[in-house]
Every structure is written in C-alpha cells, then in structure tokens.
N, C-alpha and C positions, 0 to 999 in steps of 0.2 A: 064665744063657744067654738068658732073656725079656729080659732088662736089655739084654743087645746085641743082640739082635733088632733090640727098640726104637728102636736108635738106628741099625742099618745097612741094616735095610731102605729107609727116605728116603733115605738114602745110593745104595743100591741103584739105585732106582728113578729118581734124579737122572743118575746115571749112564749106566742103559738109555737115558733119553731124551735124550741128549749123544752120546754115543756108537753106537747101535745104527744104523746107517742106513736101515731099514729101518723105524724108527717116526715121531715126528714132526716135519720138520724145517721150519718156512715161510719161512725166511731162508737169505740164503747170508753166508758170511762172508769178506770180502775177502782174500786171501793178495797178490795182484798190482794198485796200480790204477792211472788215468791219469788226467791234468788234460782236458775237454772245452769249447772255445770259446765263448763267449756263454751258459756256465752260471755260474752264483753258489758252486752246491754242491759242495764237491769234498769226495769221499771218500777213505780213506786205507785202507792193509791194515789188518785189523781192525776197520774198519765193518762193519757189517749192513745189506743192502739185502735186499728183499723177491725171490722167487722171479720174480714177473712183472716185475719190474724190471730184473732181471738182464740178458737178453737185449737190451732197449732201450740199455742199459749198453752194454754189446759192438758191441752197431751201432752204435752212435754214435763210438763210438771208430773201430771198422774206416771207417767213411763218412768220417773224420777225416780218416785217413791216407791215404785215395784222393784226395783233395784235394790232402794234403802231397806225395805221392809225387811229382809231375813238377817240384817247386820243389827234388828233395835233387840235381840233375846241374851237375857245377859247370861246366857248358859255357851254361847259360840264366841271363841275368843278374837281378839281384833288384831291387828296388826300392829306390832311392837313399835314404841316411837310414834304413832297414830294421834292417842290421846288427847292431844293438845289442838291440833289441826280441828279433829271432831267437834270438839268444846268450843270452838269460833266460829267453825259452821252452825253451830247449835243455840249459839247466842243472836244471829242473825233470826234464825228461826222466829227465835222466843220474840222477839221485834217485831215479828209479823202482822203481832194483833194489838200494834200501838196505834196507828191509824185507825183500827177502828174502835179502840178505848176512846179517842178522843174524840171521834165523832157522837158517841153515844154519851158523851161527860162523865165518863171515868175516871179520865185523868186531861190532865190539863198539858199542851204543850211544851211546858219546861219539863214534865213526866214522859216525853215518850223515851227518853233512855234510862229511866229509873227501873234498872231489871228487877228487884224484889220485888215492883210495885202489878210490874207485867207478869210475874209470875204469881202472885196471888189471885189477879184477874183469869190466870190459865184453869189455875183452882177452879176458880167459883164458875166458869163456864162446863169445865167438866164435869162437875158435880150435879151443876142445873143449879146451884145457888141464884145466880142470875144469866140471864140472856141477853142477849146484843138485840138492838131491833131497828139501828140505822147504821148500816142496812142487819137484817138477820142473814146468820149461819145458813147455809145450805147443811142437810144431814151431811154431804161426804164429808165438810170441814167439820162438823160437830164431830164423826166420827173418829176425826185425824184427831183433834184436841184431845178427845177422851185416851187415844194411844200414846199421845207424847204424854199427857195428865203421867200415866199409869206406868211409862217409863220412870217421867223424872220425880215422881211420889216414889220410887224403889230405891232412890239418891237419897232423898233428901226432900221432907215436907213443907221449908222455906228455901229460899234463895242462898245460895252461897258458891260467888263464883268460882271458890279456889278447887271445891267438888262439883263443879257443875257435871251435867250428865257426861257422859263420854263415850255414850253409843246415838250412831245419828237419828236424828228427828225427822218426821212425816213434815215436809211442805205443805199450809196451806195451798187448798188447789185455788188459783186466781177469780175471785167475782168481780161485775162489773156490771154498768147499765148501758143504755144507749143513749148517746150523747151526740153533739154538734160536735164540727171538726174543734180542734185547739183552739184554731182562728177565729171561732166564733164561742166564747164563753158562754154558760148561761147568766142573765142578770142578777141572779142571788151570790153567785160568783163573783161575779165585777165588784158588786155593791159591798162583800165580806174584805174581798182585797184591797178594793180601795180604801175601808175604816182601816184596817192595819197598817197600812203604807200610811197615811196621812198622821195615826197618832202614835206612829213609832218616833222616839226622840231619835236628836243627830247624834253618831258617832264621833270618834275622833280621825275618820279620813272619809267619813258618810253623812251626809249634809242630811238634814230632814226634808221630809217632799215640800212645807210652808218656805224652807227656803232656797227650793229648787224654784217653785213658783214667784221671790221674789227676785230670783237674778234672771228667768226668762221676761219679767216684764222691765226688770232693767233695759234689758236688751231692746227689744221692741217698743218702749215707749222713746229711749235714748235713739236709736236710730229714727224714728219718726222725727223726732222733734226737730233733730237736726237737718233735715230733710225738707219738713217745712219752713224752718227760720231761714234753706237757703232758697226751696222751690219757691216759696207764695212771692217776694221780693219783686224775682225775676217773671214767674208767670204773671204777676199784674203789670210788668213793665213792655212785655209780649204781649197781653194782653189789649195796651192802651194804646201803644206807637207803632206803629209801621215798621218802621226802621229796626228797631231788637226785634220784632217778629219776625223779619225774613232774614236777620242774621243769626238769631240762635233756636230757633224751633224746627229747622230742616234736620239739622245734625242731634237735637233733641230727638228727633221722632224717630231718628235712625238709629242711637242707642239705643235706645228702648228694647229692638229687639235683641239685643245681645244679652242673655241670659248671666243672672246675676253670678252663679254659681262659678261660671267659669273663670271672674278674680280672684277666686277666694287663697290660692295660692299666693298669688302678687298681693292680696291683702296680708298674709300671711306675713310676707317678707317687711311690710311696709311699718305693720303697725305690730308685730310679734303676736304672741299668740294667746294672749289672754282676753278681753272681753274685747275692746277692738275693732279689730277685724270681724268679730261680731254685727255688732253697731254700723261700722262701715258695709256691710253686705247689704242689712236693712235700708240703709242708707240709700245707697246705688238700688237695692230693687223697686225703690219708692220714688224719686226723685224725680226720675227722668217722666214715669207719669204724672206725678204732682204738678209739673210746669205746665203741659200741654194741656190738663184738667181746669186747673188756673188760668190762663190764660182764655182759653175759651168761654169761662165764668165771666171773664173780664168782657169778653166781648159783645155777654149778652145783657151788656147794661143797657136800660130804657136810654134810648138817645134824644129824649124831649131832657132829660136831667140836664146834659149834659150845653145842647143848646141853649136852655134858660141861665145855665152861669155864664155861659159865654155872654150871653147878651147883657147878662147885668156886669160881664168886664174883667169877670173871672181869668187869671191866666194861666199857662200849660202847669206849674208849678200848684196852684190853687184849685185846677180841675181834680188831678190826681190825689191830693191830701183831702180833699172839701168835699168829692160829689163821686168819684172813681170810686176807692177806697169805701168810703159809708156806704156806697150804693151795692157792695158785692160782697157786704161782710153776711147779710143773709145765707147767702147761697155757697160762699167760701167755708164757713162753718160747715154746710153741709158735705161739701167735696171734703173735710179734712175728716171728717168724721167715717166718711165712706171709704177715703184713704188709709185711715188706721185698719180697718178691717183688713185691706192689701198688705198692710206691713205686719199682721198676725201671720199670714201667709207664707212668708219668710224666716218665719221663727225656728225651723226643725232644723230648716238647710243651713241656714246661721248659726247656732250651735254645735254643728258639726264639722265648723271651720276652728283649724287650730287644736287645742284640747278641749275634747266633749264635756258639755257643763250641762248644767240645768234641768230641765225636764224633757229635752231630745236624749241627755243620757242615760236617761232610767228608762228610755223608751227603749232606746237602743238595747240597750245591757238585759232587758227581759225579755224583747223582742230574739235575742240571738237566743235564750234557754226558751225559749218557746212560752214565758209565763202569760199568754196575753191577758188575761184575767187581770192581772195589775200593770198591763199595758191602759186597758178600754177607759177605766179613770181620770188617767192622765189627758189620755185625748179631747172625753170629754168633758173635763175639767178647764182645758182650754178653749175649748168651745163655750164654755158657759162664761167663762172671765172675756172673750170677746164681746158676744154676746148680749151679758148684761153693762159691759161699757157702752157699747152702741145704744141702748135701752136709755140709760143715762143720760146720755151727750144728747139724746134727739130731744128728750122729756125736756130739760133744761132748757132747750133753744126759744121754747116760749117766754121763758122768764129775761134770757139776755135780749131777745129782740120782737119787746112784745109786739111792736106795730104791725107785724108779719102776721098773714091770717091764723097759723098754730098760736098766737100769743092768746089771745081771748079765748078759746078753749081749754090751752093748757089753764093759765089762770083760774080759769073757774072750774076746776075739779075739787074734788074736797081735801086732795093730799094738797096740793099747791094753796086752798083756805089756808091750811094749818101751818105749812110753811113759811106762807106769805103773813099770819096772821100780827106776829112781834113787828114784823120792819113796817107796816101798815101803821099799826097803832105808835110804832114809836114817831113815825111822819106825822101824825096826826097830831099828835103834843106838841109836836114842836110846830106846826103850824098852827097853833092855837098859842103858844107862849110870843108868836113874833108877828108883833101889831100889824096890820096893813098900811102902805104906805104909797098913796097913791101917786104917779109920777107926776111931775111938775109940769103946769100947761102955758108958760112964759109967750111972749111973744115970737121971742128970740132963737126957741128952739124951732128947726124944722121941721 
C-alpha cells in the first residue's frame, strides 16, 4: 500500500496542479489563434503565452480587424495588383478553425490542410448547422465566422482556390485556458504524446522511438558490462591483498572525482564518433566507483571463512577462487545491480558525445522547440526501464543464491511456485528414475 502511495501521490499532486483551477496557473494555453501583421512570431493552438500577454494578444488582433473591416464590402474597390496577396492572407485565415475541427472530430490530422473540407466546416458553423464544443466559439468569433461565412458565400458556395475570396477576412480573435508553464505539461498531454511518438513508424533518416530505446540500452548495458569485466577483477584483488590495495586504490579514489564529461572530447579523438566514445564515457563514469565498491565488499567477508581453509591447508591461490570469491558473490550481485543504476545516470551526457543518437536526441531536438509534452515520456520512460531492471535483478537474486535469507521468501511466493514449478518436477523424475547407490564402506577407505 506505501509502495503505491509512493508512486501516486506525484501523480496526485501533478494532476491537482493541471487541472485544479483554482491553484497555480501563470500561462494560458492557445485552443484558438491568429496570424498578426508586421510580427515575426506566430503562435499556434497549443502554444503557451504568458497571462499578461494574453490580453495584448487579443487587442492586437481585435485592432487588426477594425482596420480590415471597411476593406471586406465588395462595393469599395481594392488596390490593383493586390488580389493575389489577399487570397494567401485569406487561406491562412480559413486555417484557423483546423485546430479546432480536430479537437472536436471533425476532421482528422491529415485534414487540417484540406481547404474544401475547412471551408464546409466554416459553412456549417455559420449557419448553426453544427457547433464546436471543445472548446466552444465565444459570440465575438461566432460573430466573425458568420462575416467571413457571408463574405466568401458572395464568391462562391464551395471551395475553389483559383476564386477564392479576394477581399480580406476578419481573424479569429485568440481563446485559450489557463495552463501550467510549457515546462510542466498536463498529464493527458504527456500520455496523447507519448502514444504518437512511440507508434509512429521509422522514417528513412528518423529512427522510431523502440529503436531509440534499443541503442540507449546498447549504450548503457555495453558500457556497464565492460566496466565490470574490468572493475570486479581488480576490486576483489584490492579487496583481498594488501599489496594492489595501497598500490591502485589511492589514484582509484582520486579519479573518481574527475568528472566524466570532461574526456569526452579525447574520447572523441580516440575512438571517433559513433557509439564508442559513448560506451567509453559509461565506462570511465562507472569504473572507478565499481573498484572501490568492490573491494570493500571484498573486505567485509566473515574472516572465521577464511581462517577455517587456512587451517584445513587451503592456499593464497585456493583462498581466493574457493572461499573469497563464493563468499562475496551475495553481496557483489548486489553492488553490481546498484551500480547499473549509476551507469543509467550517465546515459544523457553519453549520447551527447560525438553525434546525438538515441533518446538524449529526441530529448534534445524537442527540448530546444519547447515540445516538453513529448519530452516527459521519454524521461520517464527511462526511468521505468531502469527501474523495472532493478525490480528484476533484486527478485531473482533469491533463486541464484538461495542460501541467502531473500532465498526462502522469494521462493515461496506463488510467482516463483509457478516458475520454479517445471524445473522442480523435472528434478523430481529424474531423481526417482536414478536408483540410490549407497557409497561403499570398505575397510580401506578413510
């Protein structure tokens, strides 16, 4: 029950502040917006502009259209050579109300440039055939619709871009609700972005996110591994002697702190620039704690073990393969398992050595357009492949080392009955097919 506490209170609490209107909202977020003249910046439904900005937004728009207004009567003639200009102002217009065609299932994503399809929708709003109602018209855009309706009904009753209107159109004036900053998406957000991202297919220069996720674990399981096939070696050999302790675990501890990030240039040069230098960073930011972890595992072996092979003759060669070694594979599992976690840790800044790959690049590349919505996924997406690895590796450690007090409880849960239940029953047959044979009690044996 504390277990899912844990994890839904953040939940919880992400939520109240998304959703509660009443806590804290400093942004608004676009449902409705429009193109404004002699600006650079155009926003789209779905931006976020700031609360005091909003407003300036709105005027600027409405101050727009009291401008446009005495140029839409087709009794005042326009200005020669104009025509064409107007008509691509006016198709931006007509675009307007594709965002919110789609929010209300009018038309589907691969429809928001289908102008016939947006101009029949202008229809039926005008009319009051049908209404919008996520979010709905405020009267002044119902009013603007029904002016441009009654304009481009003077043109032409369907679509046709080579007459489209040629005198300018009323901007929707801009709606929006109140939102969290960018930085913090609402959950229903995250959760729409992330189904898109994950079941979009790959491209031909755009990998899929399944296989963004298999070259970040490339990364991170390949750097680990190598890590430990050189750290565990040397940290049981620190560990056990004297001697490799005080020659390689001074300048061990003292790497350590030299931050990983700052080879990654000289890695760069070393191993070029493909996964690598990658690998290699995990590597170096693992490593140097792996040995000292190790080692000191090493050191807290029961010393009655080690005494009792002594005494039956045991030597330096046989301590360390026979009674070292078994005696610290408990605990070593553990450290390595605790250590993967550390070499997740290094996965963003590793990906960003050389050429950006993986799922630090998709973080990157949405992070700079500000998409954080199909950033939050990603992150914790890796957070949950950590996560349920750790889950994994700790479950298991009963079954590899049952002597260990987790063996008898893991064991006797009912997933591990079911698991355990085929290789039980198949020991069971075969020690019922192979006769007992009881050892021979000669004189001659000792």
């Amino acid at each position: 029950m504390l277990t899912m506490f844990s994890f839904s209170l953040p939940l919880l609490a992400w939520c109240a502040v998304s959703y509660l209107p009443f806590l804290w909202h400093p942004d608004v977020e676009l449902q409705i917006s429009a193109d404004r003249e002699g600006v650079t910046t155009v926003y789209t439904p779905g931006d976020r502009v700031s609360e005091e900005f909003f407003p300036e937004f709105e005027a600027a728009v409405r101050t727009q259209n009291e401008e446009v207004s005495p140029f839409m009567s087709l009794d005042k003639p326009v200005e020669a050579g104009s025509e064409s200009s107007v008509r691509r102002s006016n198709k931006k217009v007509l675009r307007h109300l594709a965002p919110l065609l789609v929010s209300n299932g009018w038309l589907t994503e691969e429809q928001t440039k289908d102008d016939a399809a947006i101009y029949v929708a202008w229809k039926e709003i005008a009319t009051g055939a049908r209404l919008p109602e996520q979010p709905a018209l405020t009267e002044e855009n119902l009013e603007i619709v029904r002016k441009n309706w009654a304009l481009m009904s003077r043109y032409s009753d369907s679509y046709n871009a080579d007459n489209f209107v040629s005198r300018p159109l009323l901007s929707l004036v801009p709606q929006g609700r109140p939102a969290n900053p960018d930085y913090l998406p609402a959950p229903h957000r995250v959760l729409i972005s992330g189904f898109k991202e994950f079941t979009k297919p790959a491209e031909a220069e755009r990998p899929s996110m399944w296989q963004r996720v298999g070259h970040s674990m490339r990364i991170v399981f390949g750097g680990f591994l190598l890590a430990a096939l050189v750290g565990v070696p040397i940290g049981v050999i620190c560990g056990t002697y004297s001697f490799f302790s005080k020659l390689i675990e001074p300048f061990t501890d003292f790497f350590r702190y030299m931050p990983a990030p700052t080879f990654s240039t000289l890695l760069v040069v070393i191993f070029l620039a493909n996964d690598a230098p990658k690998m290699a960073l995990v590597f170096i930011g693992t490593i140097f704690q792996l040995i000292l972890v190790v080692a000191n595992t090493t050191r807290r072996l029961e010393l009655p073990l080690l005494e009792a092979a002594q005494t039956l003759g045991a030597n330096q060669a046989q301590l360390l393969t026979r009674v070292v070694i078994p005696g610290i594979l408990p605990n070593l599992y553990n450290d390595l398992r605790i250590l993967l976690g550390w070499a997740w840790t290094w996965l963003v800044i590793a990906e960003l050595v050389g050429v950006k790959s993986g799922l630090t690049e998709f973080i990157e590349t949405q992070g700079r357009w500000r998409n954080f919505d199909s950033v939050y996924p990603v992150i914790i997406l890796i957070g949950l492949i950590g996560f349920f690895t750790d889950q994994i590796l700790s479950f298991i450690r009963g079954f590899i080392f049952p002597w260990t007090s987790e063996g008898p409880a893991i064991t006797s849960t009912p997933v591990a009955k079911v698991l355990l239940f085929v290789p039980r029953w198949f020991k069971s047959a075969v020690d019922e097919r192979i006769p007992y044979q009881p050892e021979s009690t000669s004189p001659n044996k000792a």
